[in-house]
C-alpha positions in Angstrom: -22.0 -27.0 46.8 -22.8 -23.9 44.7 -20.9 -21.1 46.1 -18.6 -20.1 43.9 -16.6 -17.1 45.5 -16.7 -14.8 49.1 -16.1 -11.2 48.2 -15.1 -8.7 51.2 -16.2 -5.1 49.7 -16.3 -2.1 50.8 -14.0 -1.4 53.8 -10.3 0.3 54.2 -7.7 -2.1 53.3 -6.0 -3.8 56.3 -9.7 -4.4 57.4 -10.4 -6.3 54.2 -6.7 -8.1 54.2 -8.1 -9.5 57.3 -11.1 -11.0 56.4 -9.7 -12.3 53.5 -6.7 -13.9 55.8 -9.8 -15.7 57.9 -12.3 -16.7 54.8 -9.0 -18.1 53.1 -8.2 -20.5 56.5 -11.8 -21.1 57.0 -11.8 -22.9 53.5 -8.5 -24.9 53.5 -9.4 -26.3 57.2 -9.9 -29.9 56.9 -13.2 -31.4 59.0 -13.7 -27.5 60.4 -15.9 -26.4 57.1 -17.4 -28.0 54.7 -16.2 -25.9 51.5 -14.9 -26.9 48.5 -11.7 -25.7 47.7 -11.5 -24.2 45.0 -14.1 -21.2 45.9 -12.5 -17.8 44.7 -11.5 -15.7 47.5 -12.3 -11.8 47.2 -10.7 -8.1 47.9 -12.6 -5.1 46.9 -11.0 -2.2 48.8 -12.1 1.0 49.8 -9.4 3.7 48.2 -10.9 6.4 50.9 -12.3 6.5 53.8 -16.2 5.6 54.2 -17.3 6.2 57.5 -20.3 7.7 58.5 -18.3 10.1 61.0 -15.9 11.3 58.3 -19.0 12.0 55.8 -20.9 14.0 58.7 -17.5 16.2 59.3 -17.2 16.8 55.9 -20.7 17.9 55.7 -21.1 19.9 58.8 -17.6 22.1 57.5 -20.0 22.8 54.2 -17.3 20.6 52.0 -19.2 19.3 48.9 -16.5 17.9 47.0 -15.8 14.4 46.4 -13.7 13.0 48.8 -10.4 12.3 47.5 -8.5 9.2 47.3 -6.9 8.3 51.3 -4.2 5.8 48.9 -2.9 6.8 45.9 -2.5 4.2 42.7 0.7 2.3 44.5 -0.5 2.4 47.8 -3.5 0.6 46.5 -1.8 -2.0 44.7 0.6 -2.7 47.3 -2.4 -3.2 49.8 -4.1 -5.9 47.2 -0.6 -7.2 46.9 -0.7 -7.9 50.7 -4.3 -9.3 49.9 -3.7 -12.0 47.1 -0.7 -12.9 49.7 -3.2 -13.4 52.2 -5.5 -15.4 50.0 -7.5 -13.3 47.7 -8.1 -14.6 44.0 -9.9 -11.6 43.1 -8.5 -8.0 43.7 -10.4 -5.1 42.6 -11.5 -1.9 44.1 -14.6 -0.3 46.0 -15.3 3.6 46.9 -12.9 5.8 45.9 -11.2 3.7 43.2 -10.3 5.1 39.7 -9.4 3.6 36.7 -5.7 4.3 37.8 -5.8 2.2 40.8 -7.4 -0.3 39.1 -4.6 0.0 35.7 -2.1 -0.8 39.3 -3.7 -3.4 40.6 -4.5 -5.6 37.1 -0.7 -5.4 36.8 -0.1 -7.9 40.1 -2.5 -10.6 38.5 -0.3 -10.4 35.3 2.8 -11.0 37.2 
């Protein structure tokens, strides 16, 4: 077997908790999938929102700035918390991340 990790990117938080909860009890299920276990589980979270319909809003209102962080530096950390609870081996961060969130978020790996 040659996989070595499954990432979940790019999504809000709970929604990437989630699939993270299901990969993780897909791998340690004895006889249901044949996966070694030792494969690295991922989170890379959205820190804002992503959806198309949001973007579109923005747009049609004539708003061309960046859109800002939905969870600040804490939040974020205390959503990859919930992750590497969950299952995740690997926390780190999609859209809308900074270095900040990311500064939060190496400090749960540290203990």
């Amino acid at each position: 077997n040659n996989l070595e990790a499954v990432l979940v990117n790019c999504s809000d938080p709970e929604t990437c908790t989630l699939a993270v909860k299901e990969i993780s009890k897909l791998i340690s299920q004895d006889g249901n999938v044949n996966l070694d276990k030792n494969i690295e589980v991922g989170w890379y979270s959205n820190a804002r929102p992503t959806s198309d319909a949001f973007k579109r809003e923005k747009e049609e209102d004539g708003d061309k700035r960046p859109v800002e962080p939905e969870f600040d530096e804490k939040m974020f950390a205390s959503q990859a918390s919930d992750a590497l609870a969950n299952g995740a081996t690997i926390v780190g961060g999609c859209c809308g991340t900074t270095p900040e969130h990311i500064k939060h978020i190496s400090k749960l790996k540290q203990g």
